[in-house]
C-alpha positions in Angstrom: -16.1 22.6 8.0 -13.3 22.0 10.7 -12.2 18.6 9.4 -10.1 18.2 13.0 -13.4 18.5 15.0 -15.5 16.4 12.9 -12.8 13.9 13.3 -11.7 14.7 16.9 -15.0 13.3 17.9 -14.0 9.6 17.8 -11.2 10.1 20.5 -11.6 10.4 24.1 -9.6 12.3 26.7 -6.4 10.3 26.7 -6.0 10.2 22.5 -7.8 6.5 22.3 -10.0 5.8 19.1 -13.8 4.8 21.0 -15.9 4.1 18.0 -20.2 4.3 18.3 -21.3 0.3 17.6 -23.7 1.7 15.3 -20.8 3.3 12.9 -20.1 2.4 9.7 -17.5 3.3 7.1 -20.4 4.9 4.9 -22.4 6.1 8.1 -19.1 8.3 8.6 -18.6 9.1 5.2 -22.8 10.3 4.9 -22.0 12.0 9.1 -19.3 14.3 7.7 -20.4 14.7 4.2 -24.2 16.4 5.9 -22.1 18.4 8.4 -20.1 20.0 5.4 -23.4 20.6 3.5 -24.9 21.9 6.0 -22.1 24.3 6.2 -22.6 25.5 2.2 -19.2 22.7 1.1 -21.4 21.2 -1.2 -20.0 22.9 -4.7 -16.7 22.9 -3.4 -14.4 20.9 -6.4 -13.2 18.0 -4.6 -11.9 15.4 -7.4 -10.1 16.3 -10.1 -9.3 13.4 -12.7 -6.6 14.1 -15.3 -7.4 11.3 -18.3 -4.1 11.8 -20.8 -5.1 9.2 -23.1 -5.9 11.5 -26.1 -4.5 14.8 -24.8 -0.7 15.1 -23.6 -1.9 17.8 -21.8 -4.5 15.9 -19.6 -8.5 16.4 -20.1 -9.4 17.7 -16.9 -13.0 16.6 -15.1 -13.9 17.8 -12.1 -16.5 17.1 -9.1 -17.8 18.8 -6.5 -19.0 17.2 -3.0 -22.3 16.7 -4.2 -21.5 15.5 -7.5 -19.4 12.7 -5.7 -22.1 12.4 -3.2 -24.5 12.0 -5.9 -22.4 9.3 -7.9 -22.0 7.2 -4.9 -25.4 7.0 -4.0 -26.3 6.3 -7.9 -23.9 3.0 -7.5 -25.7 2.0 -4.4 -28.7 2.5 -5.5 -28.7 0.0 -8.7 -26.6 -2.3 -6.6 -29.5 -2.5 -4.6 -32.2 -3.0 -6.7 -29.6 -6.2 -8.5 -28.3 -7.5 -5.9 -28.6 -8.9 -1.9 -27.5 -7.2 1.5 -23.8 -9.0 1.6 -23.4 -9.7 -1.8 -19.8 -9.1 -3.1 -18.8 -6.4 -5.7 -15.8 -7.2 -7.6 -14.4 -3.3 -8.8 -12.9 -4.2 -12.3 -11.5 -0.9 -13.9 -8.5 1.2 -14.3 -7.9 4.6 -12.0 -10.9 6.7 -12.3 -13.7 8.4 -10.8 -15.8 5.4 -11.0 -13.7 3.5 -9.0 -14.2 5.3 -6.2 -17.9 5.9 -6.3 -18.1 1.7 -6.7 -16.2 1.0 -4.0 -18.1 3.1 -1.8 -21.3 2.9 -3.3 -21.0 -0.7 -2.4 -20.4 0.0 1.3 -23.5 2.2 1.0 -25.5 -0.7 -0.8 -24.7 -3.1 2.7 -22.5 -5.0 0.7 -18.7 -5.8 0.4 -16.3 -4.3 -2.5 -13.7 -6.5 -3.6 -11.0 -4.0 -5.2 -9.3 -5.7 -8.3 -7.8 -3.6 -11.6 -8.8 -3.6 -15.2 -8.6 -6.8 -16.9 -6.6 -5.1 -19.9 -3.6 -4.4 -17.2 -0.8 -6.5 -18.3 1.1 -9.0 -16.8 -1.6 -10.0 -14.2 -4.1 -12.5 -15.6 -3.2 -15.6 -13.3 -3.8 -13.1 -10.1 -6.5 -11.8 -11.3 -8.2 -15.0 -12.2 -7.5 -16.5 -9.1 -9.1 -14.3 -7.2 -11.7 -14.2 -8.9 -11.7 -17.8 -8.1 -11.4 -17.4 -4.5 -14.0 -14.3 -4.3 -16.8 -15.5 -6.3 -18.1 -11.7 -6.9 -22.0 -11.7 -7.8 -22.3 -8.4 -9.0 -19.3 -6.1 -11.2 -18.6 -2.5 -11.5 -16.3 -1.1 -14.2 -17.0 1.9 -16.5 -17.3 2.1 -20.3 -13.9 2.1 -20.8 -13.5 -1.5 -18.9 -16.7 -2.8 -20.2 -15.8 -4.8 -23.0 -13.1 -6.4 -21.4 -15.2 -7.2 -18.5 -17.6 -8.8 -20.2 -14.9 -10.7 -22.4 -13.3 -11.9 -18.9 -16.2 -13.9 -17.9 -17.7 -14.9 -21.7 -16.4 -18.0 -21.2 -18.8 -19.0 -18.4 -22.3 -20.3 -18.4 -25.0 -17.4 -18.7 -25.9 -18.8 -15.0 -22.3 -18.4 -13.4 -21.9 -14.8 -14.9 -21.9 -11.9 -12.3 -23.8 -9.2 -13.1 -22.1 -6.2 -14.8 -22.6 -2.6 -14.4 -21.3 0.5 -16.3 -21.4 2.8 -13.5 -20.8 5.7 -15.7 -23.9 4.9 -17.7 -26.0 4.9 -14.8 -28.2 8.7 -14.7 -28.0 10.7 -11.2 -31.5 10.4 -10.7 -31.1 6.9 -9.4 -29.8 8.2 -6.0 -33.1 8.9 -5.2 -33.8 5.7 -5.0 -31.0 4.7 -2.4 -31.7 3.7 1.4 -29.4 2.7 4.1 -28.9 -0.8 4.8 -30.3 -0.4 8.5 -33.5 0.7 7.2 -33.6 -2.7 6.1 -35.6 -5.3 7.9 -33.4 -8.2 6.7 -30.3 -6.1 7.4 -31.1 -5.9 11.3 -32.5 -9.5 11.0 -28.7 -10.5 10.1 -27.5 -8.6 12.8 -29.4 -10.1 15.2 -28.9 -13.8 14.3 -25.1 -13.0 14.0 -24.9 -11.1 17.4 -22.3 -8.7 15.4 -22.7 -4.6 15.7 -23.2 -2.7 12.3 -19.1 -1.6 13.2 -17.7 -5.1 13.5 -19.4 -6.4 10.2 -17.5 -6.7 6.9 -16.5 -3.7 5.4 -14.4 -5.3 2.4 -12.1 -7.7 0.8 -8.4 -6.3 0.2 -6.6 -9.3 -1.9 -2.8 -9.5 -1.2 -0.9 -8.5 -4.1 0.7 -12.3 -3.9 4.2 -11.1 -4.0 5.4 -14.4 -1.5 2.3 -16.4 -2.5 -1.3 -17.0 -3.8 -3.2 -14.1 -3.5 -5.1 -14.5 -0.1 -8.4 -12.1 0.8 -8.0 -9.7 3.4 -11.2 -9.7 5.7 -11.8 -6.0 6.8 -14.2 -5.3 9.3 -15.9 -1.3 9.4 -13.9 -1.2 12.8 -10.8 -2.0 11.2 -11.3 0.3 8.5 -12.5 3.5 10.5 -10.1 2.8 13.2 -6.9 2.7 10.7 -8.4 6.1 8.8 -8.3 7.5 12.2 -4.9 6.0 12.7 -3.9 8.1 9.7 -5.1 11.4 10.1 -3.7 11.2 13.7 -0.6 10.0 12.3 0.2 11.8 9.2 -0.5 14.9 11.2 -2.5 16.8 8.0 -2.8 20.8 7.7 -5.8 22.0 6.2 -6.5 23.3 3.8 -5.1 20.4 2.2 -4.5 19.1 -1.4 -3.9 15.0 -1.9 -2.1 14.4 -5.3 -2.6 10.5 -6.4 -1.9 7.9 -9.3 -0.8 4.7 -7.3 -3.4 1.8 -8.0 -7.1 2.4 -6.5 -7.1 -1.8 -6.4 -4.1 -1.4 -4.0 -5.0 -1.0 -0.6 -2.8 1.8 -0.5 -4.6 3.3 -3.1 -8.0 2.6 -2.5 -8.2 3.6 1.4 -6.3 7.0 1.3 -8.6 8.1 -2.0 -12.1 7.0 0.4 -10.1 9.0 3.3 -10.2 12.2 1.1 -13.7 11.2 -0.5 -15.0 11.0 3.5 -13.2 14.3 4.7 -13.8 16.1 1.4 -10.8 17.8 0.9 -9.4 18.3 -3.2 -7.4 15.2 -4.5 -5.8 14.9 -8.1 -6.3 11.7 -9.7 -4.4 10.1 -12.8 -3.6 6.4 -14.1 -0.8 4.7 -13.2 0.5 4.1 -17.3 0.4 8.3 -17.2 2.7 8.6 -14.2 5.0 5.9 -15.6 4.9 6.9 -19.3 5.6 11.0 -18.0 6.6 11.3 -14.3 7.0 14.9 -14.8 2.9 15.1 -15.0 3.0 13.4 -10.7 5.7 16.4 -10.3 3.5 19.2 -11.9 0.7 17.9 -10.1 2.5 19.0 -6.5 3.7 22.5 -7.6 2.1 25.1 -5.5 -1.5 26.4 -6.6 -3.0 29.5 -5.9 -5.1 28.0 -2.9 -2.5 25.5 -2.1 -1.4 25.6 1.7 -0.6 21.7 2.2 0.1 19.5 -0.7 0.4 15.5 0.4 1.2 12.4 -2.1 1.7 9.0 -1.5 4.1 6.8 -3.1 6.0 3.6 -4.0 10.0 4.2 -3.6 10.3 3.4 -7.4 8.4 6.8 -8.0 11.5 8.7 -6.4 13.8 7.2 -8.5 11.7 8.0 -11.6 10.7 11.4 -10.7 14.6 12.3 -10.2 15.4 11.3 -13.5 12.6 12.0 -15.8 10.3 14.8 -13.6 12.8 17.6 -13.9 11.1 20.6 -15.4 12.6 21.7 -18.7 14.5 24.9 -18.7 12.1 27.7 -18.3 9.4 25.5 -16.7 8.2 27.0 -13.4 7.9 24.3 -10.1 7.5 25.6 -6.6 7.3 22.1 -4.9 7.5 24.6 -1.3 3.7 23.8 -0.5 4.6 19.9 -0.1 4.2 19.5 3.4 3.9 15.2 3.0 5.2 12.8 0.5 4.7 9.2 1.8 6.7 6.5 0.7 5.6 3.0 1.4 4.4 -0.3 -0.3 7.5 -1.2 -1.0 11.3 -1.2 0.6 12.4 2.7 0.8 15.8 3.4 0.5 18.5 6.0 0.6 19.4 6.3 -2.5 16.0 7.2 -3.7 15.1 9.4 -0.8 18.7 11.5 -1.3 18.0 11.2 -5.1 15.1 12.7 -5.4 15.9 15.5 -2.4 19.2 16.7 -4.7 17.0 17.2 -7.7 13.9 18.8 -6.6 15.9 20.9 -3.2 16.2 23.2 -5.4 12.7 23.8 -6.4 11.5 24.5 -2.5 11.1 20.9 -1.7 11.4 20.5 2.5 13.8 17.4 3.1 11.4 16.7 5.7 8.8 16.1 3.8 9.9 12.9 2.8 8.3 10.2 5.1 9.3 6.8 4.9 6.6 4.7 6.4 5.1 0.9 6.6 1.8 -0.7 6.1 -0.1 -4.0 5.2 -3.6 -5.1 3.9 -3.9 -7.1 6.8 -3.2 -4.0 9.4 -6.2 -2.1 7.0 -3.2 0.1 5.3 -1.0 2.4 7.9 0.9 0.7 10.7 3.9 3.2 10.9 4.9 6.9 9.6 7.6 9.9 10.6 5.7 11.5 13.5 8.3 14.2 14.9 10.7 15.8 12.9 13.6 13.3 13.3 12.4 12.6 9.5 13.6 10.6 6.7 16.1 9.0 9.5 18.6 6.5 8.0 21.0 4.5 9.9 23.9 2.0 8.2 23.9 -0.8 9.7 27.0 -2.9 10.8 26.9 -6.2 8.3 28.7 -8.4 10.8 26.2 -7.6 13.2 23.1 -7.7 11.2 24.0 -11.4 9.9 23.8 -12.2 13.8 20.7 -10.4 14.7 21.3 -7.2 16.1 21.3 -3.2 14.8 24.7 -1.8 15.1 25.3 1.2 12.8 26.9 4.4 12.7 25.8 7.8 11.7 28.1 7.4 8.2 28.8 5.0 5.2 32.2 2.6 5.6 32.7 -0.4 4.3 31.4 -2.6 5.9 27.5 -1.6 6.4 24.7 -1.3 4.5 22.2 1.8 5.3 18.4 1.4 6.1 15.6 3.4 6.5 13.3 4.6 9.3 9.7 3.7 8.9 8.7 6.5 11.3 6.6 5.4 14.8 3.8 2.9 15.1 0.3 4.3 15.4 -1.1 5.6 18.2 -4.5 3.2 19.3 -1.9 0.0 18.4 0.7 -2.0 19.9 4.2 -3.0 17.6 6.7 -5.5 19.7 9.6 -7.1 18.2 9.5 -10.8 18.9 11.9 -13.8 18.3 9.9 -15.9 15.2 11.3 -18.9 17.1 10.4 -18.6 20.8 8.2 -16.3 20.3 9.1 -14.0 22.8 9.5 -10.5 22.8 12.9 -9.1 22.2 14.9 -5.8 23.0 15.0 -2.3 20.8 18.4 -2.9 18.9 17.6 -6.7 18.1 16.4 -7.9 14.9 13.1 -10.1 15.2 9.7 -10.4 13.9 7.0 -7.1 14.0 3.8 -8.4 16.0 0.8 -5.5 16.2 -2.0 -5.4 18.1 -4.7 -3.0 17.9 -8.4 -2.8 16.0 -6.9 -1.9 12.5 -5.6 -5.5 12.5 -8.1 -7.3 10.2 -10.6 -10.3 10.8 -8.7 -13.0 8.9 -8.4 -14.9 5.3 -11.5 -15.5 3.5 -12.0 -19.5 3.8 -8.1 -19.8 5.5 -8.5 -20.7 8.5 -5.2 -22.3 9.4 -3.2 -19.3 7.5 -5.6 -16.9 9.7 -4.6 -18.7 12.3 -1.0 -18.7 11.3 -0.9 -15.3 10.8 -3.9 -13.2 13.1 -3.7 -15.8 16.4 -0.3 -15.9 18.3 -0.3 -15.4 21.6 3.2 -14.0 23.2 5.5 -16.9 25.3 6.9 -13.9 27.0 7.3 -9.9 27.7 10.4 -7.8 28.6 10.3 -7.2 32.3 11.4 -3.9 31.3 10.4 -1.1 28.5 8.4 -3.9 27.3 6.2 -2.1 24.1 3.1 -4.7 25.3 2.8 -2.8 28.1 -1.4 -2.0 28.7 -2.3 -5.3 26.5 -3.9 -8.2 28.1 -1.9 -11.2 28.7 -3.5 -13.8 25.9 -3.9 -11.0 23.9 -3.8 -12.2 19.9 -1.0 -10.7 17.9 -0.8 -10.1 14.0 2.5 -11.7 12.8 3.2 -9.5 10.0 6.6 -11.5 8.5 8.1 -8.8 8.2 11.7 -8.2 10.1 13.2 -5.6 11.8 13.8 -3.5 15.1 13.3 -0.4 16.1 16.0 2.3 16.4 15.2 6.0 17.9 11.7 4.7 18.4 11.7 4.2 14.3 10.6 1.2 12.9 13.3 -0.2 10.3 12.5 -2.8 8.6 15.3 -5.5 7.5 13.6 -8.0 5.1 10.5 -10.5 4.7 11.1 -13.3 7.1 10.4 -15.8 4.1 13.0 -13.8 2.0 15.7 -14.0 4.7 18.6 -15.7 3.0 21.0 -18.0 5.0 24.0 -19.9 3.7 26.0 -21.8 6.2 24.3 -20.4 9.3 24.9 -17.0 8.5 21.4 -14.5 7.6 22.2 -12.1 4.6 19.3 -9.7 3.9 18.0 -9.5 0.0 17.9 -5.5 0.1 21.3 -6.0 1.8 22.8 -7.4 -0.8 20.8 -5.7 -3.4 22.0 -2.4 -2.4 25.5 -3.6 -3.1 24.8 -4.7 -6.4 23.1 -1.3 -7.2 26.4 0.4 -6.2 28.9 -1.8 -8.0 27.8 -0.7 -11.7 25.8 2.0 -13.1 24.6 -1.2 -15.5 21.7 -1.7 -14.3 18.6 -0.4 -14.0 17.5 1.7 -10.2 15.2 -0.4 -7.5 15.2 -3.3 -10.0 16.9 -6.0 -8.7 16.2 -9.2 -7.0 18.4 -11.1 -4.7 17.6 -14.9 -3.7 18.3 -18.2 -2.5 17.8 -21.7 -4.0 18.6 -24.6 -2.6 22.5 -26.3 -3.6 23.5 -29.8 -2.9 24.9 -28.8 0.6 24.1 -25.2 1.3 21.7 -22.8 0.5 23.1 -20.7 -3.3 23.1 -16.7 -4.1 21.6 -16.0 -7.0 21.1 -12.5 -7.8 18.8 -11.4 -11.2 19.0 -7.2 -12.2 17.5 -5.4 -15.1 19.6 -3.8 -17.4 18.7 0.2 -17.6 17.1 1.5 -20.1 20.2 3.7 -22.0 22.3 0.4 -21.9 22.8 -2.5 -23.9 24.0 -5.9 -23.7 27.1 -4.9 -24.7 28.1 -4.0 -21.0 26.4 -7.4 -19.6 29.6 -9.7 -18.7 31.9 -6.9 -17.3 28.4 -5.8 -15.0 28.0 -9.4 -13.5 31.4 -9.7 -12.8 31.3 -6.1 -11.1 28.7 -7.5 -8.8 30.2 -10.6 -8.7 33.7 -9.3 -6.9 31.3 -6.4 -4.7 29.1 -8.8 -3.8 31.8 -11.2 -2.6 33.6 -8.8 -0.8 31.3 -7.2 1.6 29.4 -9.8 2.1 31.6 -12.9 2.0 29.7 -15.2 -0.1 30.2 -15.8 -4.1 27.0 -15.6 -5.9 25.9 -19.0 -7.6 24.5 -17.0 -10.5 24.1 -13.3 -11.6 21.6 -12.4 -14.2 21.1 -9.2 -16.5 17.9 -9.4 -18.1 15.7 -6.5 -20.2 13.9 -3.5 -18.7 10.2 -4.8 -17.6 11.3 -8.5 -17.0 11.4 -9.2 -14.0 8.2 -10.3 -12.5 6.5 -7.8 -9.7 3.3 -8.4 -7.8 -0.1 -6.7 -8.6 1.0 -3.9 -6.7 4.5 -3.2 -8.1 6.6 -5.1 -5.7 9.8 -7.3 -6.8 8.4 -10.5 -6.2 11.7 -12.6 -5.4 9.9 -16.1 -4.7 8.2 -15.6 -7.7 11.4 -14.9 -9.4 12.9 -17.8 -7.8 10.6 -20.2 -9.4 10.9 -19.2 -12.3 14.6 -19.5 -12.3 14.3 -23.2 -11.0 12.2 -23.7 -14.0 14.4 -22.5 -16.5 17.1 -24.3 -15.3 15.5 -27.6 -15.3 14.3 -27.1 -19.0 
């Protein structure tokens, strides 16, 4: 099947995304999927799960396009004959095939999937349970597996308050015969017409923030913002078929879960595996990109922790064969990328065919669908260091090489075609210059609907309106006047047309009017001492009796012991105080694991923060 025509079909003449009003996620996913039958795709393998939990070697199941056609439908199909048109499916399971045919069969069922994670995954619980809370799920899908501590989960509830629970993977293929499409329902079109909305602009799903700054809020995506941002993607990414998607990042992370429906809807192979097997062996991610037989393009997408681990624990042994030359994408988002991991990771593995421009450093949110920026010419991985004196008053000066006085930063790549990206000044709220550090604002149909039940944090957040445009090389340029912009929080500028991003605005530490930037300050930390543990490391502010106080908390790497703590912290303590001129209040080594991350792997620093003010006031 030519993926690129099939696809190719929702853009017109000048590159815009013009979607039918009648198009769904699933209607695309069932469009594409009959084309490629049609076409004899049907026993082409498509997934390929690799469960190491009794076998170091990984037990390998596979499924063709039918079979996950099939599987979907099953899913939909008992959803429907349990549950209502709208009715919310909370996914409760670990990274598996069954994860994917829930959160899609739900879609096909005409009602919304709520991606969460297994309620065994440590760490978690209060996330979890609050959005639980907040979501109110009527129906659950897990697997066997999961089951039991599913039904554990909620045991505590009356029988009435108890959503329903489904093994998916006990469920026989004969039930897809018993699916239909939610517009063949009467009540279906009933809604549609009472609500005036278009099968497109109705909800698609619920993508919870991983609560990294805050409470976990729900992410209302519409089919429009879905489809739109999975065309945003493949324009973006710029894929060469044949291609080969190699994935163990978290299916409840919306990183995760949109790029495995995007290979589930274009039916192209993908490798699948937990996240606990990546961590526990990153060598197995590694394997899993060294060139097959068939292979022409291999992609991955990653956190920039996985870089660091892969350079130091995914060499192959001596002997081992690795041809990483068919890698023609590895995507590196979800969390702050930087050099050290990219250049890391490019020593080790340069050697074993691996393009240095594969790397792609790129940015996305759950409330922009997933994608918002990625390398789109071959000016790729850029990284600029940035002039500190400058940067603590608002504006990019750098130069091509290290000194000592900057700090280096990655580009995020361009912004998406079909979207608008300005810088704006979070104060005024007007837009600012290339060069000048400020506030991303998008604009485009990927942006999603709001927060479930938030209305003044959707209004906070999906509603601003610009006080004022450049009068020249303004990046507004072709959006209406009151347009509504998405504040993302996040800060940064854009450099060689790259987007490079400088911190969370609520993370921005100041101390006597001057901004210092977490990974800023971070990064120095890293460099001072070999102490402490890579991309682990959380710089913060709390509150003194006159100013604002430094306090900086890093984990301790896994070959060292306490032994080394005092001279570390005061290793920081002088590098720290010398390139950026302020003394830290506090410095903290603590143990490997402990300090706290959000659901989706991300140092959370005001979480962290907390903590620390509670400690000290017990």
């Amino acid at each position: 099947m030519d993926i690129n025509a099939a696809m190719g079909r929702f853009f017109n003449e000048q590159g815009n995304i013009v979607l039918p009003p009648q198009l769904t996620l699933p209607a695309m996913c069932e469009m594409i999927y009959q084309a490629d039958l049609a076409q004899g795709g049907g026993d082409r393998e498509c997934l390929i799960f690799w469960d190491y939990s009794d076998n170091k070697a990984g037990n390998r199941m596979v499924y063709t396009r039918t079979q996950m056609n099939t599987r979907i439908k099953v899913v939909a199909a008992r959803l429907q004959q349990v549950g209502q048109l709208g009715d919310r499916v909370a996914i409760l399971a670990g990274n598996s095939p069954e994860y994917i045919f829930s959160f899609l069969g739900a879609m096909y069922a005409g009602m919304v999937p709520v991606p969460l994670y297994d309620p065994n995954e440590p760490g978690h619980s209060d996330h979890l349970n609050a959005v639980l809370a907040d979501a109110r799920p009527q129906i659950v899908c897990t697997n066997k597996t999961s089951a039991g501590a599913v039904r554990k989960l909620f045991g505590a509830l009356p029988a009435a308050e108890r959503p329903r629970v489904l093994a998916v993977d006990a469920l026989p293929d004969s039930t897809a015969e018993a699916w239909t499409s939610p517009m063949a329902h009467p009540e279906y079109m009933q809604r549609l017409a009472r609500t005036g909305q278009q099968p497109v602009d109705t909800m698609a799903f619920l993508q919870y923030t991983s609560g990294s700054t805050r409470m976990p809020a729900g992410v209302m995506l519409s089919h429009r913002n879905i489809v739109t941002n999975v065309l945003q993607i493949f324009s973006a990414a710029k894929l060469k078929m044949p291609m080969r998607l190699s994935l163990w990042i978290p299916l409840h992370h919306d990183m995760g879960m949109i790029l495995a429906a995007f290979v589930t809807i274009l039916g192209v192979e993908f490798d699948l595996m937990n996240p606990r097997d990546f961590i526990q062996q990153p060598s197995r991610w590694i394997k899993q990109m060294s060139r097959r037989d068939a292979d022409t393009n291999v992609y991955t997408v990653v956190p920039n922790f996985a870089l660091e681990l892969g350079a130091r624990f995914g060499v192959p042994a001596a002997g081992e064969e690795l041809d990483l030359s068919a890698v023609d994408g590895m995507i590196v988002g979800s969390e702050p990328v930087t050099m050290h991991a990219l250049e890391s990771f490019y020593r080790v593995f340069k050697d074993y065919g691996l393009d240095r421009q594969a790397l792609r450093p790129s940015y996305g949110m759950a409330e922009a669908t997933l994608l918002v920026s990625t390398p789109q010419t071959d000016n790729r991985p850029l990284i600029k260091h940035f002039d500190r004196e400058a940067l603590a008053q608002g504006r990019a000066e750098f130069q091509d090489e290290p000194g000592e006085n900057t700090t280096p930063f990655t580009g995020c790549g361009e912004s998406n075609n079909s979207m608008h990206m300005i810088i704006v000044d979070p104060e005024t709220k007007q837009e600012v210059a290339d060069g000048v550090i400020g506030e991303f604002w998008v604009y485009g149909e990927n942006n999603a609907v709001g927060y479930l039940g938030r209305e003044d944090e959707t209004q906070e957040t999906f509603r601003n309106q610009l006080a004022g445009r450049l009068a020249e090389n303004s990046r507004a340029e072709g959006v209406p006047e009151k347009a509504l912009w998405m504040a993302t929080g996040d800060l940064g500028t854009y450099i060689e047309n790259q987007v490079f991003l400088t911190s969370r605005l609520k993370d921005l530490i100041v101390i006597a009017g001057r901004n210092h930037y977490p990974v800023d300050i971070e990064f120095t930390a890293q460099q001072a001492t070999d102490h402490l543990r890579p991309a682990a490391i959380a710089a913060f502010a709390i509150q003194g009796d006159d100013v604002e106080r430094l306090v900086i908390i890093a984990e301790r790497d896994v070959d060292k012991s306490t032994d080394g703590d005092a001279a570390a912290i005061e290793a920081i303590r002088e590098a720290v105080t010398s390139a950026h001129g302020i003394r830290p209040h506090d410095i903290k080594i603590v143990a490997p694991e402990a300090i706290n991350r959000s659901s989706s792997g991300k140092i959370a620093r005001r979480v962290i923060a907390k903590s620390y003010l509670a400690e000290q006031e017990s």
